[in-house]
C-alpha positions in Angstrom: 164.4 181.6 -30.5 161.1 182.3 -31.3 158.7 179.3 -32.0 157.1 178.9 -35.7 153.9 178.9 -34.5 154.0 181.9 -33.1 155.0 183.5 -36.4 151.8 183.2 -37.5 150.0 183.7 -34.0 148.1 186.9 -34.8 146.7 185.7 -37.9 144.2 182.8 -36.4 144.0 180.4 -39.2 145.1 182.2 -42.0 148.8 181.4 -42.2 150.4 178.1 -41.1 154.2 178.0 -40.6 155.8 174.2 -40.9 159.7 173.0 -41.1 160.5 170.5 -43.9 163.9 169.0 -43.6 164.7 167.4 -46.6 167.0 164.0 -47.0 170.8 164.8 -46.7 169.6 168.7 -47.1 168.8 171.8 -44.7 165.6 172.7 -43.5 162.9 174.8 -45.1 160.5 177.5 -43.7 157.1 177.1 -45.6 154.5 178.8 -45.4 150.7 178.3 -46.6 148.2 181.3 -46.3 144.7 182.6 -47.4 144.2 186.3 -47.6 141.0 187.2 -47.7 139.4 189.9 -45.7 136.8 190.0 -43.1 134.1 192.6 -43.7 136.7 195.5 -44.8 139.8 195.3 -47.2 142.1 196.7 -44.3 140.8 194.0 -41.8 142.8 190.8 -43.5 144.1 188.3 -40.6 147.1 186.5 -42.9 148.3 189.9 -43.0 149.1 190.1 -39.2 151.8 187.1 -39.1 155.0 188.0 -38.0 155.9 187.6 -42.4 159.3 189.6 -42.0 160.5 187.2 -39.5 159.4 184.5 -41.9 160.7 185.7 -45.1 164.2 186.1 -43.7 164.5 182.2 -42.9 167.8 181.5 -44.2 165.2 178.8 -47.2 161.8 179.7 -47.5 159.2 179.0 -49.5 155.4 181.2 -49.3 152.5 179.6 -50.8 149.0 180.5 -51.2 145.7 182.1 -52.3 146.7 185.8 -51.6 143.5 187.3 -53.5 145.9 190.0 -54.6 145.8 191.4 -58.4 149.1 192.9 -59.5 151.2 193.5 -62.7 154.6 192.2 -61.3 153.3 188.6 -61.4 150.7 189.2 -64.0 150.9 191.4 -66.7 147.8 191.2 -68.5 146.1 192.5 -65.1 143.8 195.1 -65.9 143.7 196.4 -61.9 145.7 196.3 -58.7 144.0 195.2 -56.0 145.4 194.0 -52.2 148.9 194.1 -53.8 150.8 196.9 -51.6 151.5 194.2 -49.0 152.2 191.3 -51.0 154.1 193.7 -53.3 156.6 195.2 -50.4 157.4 192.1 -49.0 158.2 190.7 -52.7 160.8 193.5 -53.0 162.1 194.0 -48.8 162.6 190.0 -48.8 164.1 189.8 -52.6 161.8 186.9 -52.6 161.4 185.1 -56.3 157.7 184.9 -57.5 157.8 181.3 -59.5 154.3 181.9 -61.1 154.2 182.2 -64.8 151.7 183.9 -67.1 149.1 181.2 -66.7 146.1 182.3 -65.1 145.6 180.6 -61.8 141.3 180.9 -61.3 139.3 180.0 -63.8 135.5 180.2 -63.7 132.9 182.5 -64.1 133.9 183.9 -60.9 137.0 185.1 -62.4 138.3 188.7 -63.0 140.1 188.4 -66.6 142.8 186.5 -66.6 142.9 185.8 -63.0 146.3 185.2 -61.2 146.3 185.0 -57.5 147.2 182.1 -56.7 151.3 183.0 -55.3 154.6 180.9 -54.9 157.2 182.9 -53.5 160.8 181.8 -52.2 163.8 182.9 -51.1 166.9 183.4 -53.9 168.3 180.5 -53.1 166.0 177.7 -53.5 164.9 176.0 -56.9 161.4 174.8 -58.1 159.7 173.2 -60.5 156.2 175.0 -60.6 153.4 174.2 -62.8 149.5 173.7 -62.8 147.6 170.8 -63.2 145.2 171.4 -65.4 143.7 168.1 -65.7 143.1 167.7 -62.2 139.6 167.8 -61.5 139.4 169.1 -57.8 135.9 171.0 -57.9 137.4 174.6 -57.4 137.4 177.2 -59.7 141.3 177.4 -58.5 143.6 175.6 -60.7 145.9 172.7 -59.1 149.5 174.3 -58.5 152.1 171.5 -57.6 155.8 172.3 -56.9 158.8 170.6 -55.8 162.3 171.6 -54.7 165.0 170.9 -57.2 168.2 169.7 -56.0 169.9 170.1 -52.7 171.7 172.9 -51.1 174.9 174.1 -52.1 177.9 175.6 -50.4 177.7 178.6 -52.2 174.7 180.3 -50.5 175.1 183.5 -50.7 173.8 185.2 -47.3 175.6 184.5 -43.9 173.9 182.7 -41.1 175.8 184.7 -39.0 173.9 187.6 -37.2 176.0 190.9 -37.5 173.4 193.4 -35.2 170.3 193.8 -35.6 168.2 196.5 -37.3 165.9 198.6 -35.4 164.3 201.3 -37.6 161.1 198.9 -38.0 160.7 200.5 -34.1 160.8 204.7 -35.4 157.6 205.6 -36.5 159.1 208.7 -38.0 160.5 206.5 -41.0 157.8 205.6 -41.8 155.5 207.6 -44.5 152.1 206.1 -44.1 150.1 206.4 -41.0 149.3 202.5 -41.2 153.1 201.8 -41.2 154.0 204.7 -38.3 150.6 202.6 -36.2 152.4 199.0 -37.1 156.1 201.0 -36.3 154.6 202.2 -32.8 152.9 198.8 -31.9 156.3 196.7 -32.9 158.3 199.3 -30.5 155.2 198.4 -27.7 155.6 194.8 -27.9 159.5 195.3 -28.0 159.0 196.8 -24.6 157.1 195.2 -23.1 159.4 191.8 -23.9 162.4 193.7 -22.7 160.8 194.8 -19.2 159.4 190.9 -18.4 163.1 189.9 -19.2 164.3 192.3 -16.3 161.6 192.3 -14.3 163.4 189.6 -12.1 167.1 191.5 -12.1 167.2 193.6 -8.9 168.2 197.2 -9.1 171.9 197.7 -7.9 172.8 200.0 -5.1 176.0 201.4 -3.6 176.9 198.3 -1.9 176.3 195.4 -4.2 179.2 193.2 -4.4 181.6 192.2 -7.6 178.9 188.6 -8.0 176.0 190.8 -8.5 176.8 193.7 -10.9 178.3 190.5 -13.1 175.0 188.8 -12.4 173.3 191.6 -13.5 174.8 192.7 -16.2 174.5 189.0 -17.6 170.9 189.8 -17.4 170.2 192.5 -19.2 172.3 191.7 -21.8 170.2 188.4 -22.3 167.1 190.6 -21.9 168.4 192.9 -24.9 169.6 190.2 -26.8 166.0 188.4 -26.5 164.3 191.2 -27.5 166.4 192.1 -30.4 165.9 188.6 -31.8 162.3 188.2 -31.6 161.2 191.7 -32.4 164.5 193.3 -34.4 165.8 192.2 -38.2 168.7 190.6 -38.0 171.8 191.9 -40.0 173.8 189.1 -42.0 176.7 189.5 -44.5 175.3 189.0 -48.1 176.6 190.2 -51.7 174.3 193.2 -51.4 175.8 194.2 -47.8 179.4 194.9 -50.3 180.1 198.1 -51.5 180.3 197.1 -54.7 176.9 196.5 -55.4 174.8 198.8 -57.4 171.3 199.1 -59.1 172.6 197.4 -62.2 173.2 194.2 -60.0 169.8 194.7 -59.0 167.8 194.9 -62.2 170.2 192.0 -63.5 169.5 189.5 -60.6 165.8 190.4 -61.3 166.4 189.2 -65.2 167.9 186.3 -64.0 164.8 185.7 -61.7 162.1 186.4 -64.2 164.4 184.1 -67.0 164.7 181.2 -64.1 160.4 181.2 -63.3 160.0 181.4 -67.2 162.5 178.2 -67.9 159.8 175.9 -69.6 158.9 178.9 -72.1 162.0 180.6 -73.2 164.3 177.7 -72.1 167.7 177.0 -70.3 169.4 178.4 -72.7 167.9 181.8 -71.6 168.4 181.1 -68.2 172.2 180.6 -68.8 173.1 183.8 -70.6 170.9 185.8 -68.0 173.5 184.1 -65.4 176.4 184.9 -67.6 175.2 188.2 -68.2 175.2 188.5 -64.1 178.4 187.3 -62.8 180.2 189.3 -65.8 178.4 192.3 -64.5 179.3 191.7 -60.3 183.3 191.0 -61.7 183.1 193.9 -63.3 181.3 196.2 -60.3 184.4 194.0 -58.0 186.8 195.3 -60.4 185.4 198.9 -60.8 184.9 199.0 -57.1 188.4 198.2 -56.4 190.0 200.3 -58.7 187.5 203.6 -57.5 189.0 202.2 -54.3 192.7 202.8 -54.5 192.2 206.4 -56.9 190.4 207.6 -53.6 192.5 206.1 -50.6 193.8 208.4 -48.3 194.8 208.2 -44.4 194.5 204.4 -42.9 193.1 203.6 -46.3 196.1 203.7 -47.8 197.9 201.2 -45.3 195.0 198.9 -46.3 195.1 199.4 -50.2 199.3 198.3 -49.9 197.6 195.1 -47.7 196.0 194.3 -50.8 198.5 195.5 -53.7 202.0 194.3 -51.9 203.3 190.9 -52.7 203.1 188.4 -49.5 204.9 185.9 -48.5 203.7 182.3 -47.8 202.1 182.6 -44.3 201.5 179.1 -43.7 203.2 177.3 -40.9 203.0 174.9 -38.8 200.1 173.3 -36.8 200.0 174.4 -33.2 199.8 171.4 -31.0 199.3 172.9 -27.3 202.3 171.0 -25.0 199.8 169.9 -22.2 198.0 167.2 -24.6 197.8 166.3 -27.9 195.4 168.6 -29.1 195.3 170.8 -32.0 194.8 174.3 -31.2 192.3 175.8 -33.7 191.3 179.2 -34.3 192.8 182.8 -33.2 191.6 182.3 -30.0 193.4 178.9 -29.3 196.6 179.7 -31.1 197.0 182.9 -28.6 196.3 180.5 -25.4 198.9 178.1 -26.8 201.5 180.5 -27.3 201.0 182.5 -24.1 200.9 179.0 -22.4 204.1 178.2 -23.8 206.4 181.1 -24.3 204.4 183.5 -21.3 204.2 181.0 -18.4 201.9 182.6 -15.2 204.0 184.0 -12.4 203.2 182.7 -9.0 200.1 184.2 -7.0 200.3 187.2 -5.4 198.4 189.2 -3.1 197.6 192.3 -6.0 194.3 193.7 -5.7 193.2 196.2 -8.1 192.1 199.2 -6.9 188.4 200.2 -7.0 187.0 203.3 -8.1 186.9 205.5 -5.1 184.6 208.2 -5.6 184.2 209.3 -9.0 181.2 207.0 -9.8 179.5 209.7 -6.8 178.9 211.8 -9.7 177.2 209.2 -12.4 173.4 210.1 -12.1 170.7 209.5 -15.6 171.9 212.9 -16.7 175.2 212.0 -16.8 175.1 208.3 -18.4 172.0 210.0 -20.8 174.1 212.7 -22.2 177.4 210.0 -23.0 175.3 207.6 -24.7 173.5 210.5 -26.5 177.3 211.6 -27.5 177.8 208.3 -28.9 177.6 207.3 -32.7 174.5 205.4 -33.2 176.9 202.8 -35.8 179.6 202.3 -32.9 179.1 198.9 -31.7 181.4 198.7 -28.0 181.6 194.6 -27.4 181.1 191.6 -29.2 177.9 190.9 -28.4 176.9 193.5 -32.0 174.5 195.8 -29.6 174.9 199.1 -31.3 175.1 202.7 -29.7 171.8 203.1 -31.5 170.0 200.3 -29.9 171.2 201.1 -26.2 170.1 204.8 -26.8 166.5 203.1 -27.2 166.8 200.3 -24.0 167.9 203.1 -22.1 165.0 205.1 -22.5 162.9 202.0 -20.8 165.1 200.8 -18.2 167.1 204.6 -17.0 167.8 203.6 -13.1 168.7 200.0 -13.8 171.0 200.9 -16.6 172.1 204.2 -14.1 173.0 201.9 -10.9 174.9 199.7 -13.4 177.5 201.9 -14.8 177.9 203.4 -10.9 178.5 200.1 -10.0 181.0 199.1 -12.5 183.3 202.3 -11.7 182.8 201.7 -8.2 184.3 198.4 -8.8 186.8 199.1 -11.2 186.1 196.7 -13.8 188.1 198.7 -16.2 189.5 202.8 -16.8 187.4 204.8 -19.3 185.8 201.5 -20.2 183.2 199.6 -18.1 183.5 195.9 -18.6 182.2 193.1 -16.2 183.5 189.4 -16.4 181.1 188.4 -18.5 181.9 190.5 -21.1 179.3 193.1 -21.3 180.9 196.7 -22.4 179.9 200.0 -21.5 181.5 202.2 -23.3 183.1 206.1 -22.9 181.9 207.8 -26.0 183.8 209.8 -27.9 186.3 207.3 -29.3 185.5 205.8 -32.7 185.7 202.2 -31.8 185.4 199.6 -28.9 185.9 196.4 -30.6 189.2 196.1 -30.0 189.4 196.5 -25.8 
């Protein structure tokens, strides 16, 4: 996992990361910055920290002088200036600006009504923001003091859980501006250059490495992948606006709800609670909506899983599975199915069976071959459970071609499994051409 401090690495002294862990709470990310440039208004330091890693800390809270003049946090701005960044990362994060309309510098020094002084969190943490005016602290920057209002609930809305990872931060051809296809090309870079240190050390198979080492090194560069991907990759977690029944209406409502929430000591609680009203009647409805668009357009396997949903069920509950060698409660899928094959499948005696190996088919695997089967495959297919995606091998195979070659040769020398290629340890590679590997 990738240290806090090297978050902000590239940006010298410009941005310091810190954990708070609050009393009987969870911790929070914060993070203080200064953004000021260096000699040109492209050269700014605070802008180099890893912030996409930062903003996606499960609680977050950004702080700072970000010398940025915008008319999303003020709207009496007369200008934009430095507010591209500061804007996308408002909007990609769905972070909450807590600033009101107050002006945050003061002085002769002062553009207008001046507010650049920033407080951003995550959704799902509360604050009470407000300036200190009579705080006399020499600056022509007004005192801003904040605290964190109550304690964490169950009812976060965004998983911890990491479902994949996301990748397209790598392609320089989604990106539009030459500055983001430069920052797209230098993430893919470090991305590589991660990946190869990670394998440098995992020897490159040959026709006659034994059953020990292809496991071994398939171990490894799954732990080399799965490295990478978590230090230089967004990670994919379950959230309301992963459903399929969310839409832009959600969207401009949550931000009414956010806007309502900073602007509590002006318009008032009451405001607040019909903006939440307003939301929740409007993601019931979308649910309901969504549901019944659902079942007017089912058709094939759909349908079995619409009658899932729609048929009257039975009371499933039973009773707890207590495996017979102990005492212990079995717990989980997992568990349950070892108990019961335990119990009702007892083992046979040991016998001499040894499966057969792969004879000489695996002869014919070269880069072509495994190049042209993962370029067959669908970059959304996702073969084992470790959440690698089609579309993320595609990309480690263009950087590591004979390691991942002598691999797959080995694995159908060895047998490890027909049409599928799976080692002890888990790691899958799969056949394209079916739709799904999850399930082998």
């Amino acid at each position: 996992m990738t240290e806090l401090k090297d978050l902000a690495r590239e940006s010298g002294n410009h941005v310091q990361v810190v954990e708070v862990t609050l009393p009987g709470g969870d911790a929070i990310v914060i993070a203080n910055t200064y953004d000021q440039h260096e000699g040109s208004e492209t050269n700014r330091p605070a802008q180099c920290a890893a912030w996409t890693e930062i903003a996606r800390h499960r609680r977050v809270i950004i702080a700072g002088d970000m010398n940025a003049h915008s008319k999303v946090w003020n709207p009496r701005a007369t200008r934009s200036r430095n507010h591209t960044f500061w804007e996308r990362l408002i909007e990609e994060e769905d972070l909450f600006v807590w600033n009101t309309e107050e002006a945050t510098r003061m002085g002769p020094g002062a553009e207008n009504h001046s507010i650049i002084d920033l407080t951003l969190s995550s959704p799902n943490i509360e604050l009470n923001w407000c300036l200190l005016r009579e705080e006399a602290t020499g600056s022509d920057h007004e005192l801003i003091a904040w605290e964190v209002l109550g304690t964490p609930g169950q009812g976060v809305d965004t998983s911890t859980e990491v479902m994949g990872w996301d990748i397209s931060g790598w392609d320089p051809a989604k990106e539009s501006e030459e500055e983001d296809k430069k920052k797209a090309r230098e993430r893919r870079e470090r991305a590589r250059r991660c990946y190869l240190a990670g394998v440098g050390r995992t020897p490159i198979l040959t026709d006659d490495s034994t059953k020990e080492e292809v496991t071994e090194a398939a171990g490894s560069l799954r732990e080399a992948m799965t490295v990478t991907l978590d230090e230089h990759a967004r990670k994919k977690r379950w959230c309301p606006r992963s459903k399929p029944w969310w839409c832009e209406e959600l969207k401009d409502l949550r931000k009414e709800l956010g806007r309502a929430r900073r602007k509590w000591r002006v318009v008032g609680m009451s405001q607040v609670k019909v903006a939440r009203r307003e939301f929740q009647r409007a993601i019931r409805k979308a649910k309901r909506d969504c549901w019944n668009r659902f079942l007017q357009e089912a058709d094939g396997n759909k349908v079995w899983t619409a009658a899932a949903y729609a048929t009257p069920r039975i009371d499933k509950t039973g009773q707890v599975l207590v495996r017979e060698d102990s005492t212990t409660v079995a717990e989980g899928h997992w568990e349950r199915e070892q108990a019961i094959l335990q119990a009702h499948f007892p083992q046979g005696p040991p016998g001499s069976f040894d499966p057969a190996a792969g004879g000489q088919a695996f002869e014919r695997v070269d880069s072509q071959l495994v190049g042209s089967l993962l370029k067959a495959a669908a970059n959304t297919s996702v073969p084992g459970d470790d959440q690698i995606s089609a579309e993320i091998m595609k990309v480690f195979w263009q950087w590591d071609q004979q390691r991942v070659t002598q691999l797959v040769r080995a694995c159908i020398r060895l047998g490890f499994h027909p049409g599928i290629w799976k080692t002890e340890k888990g790691v899958v590679i799969p056949k394209p051409g079916k739709p799904d590997y999850s399930k082998v």
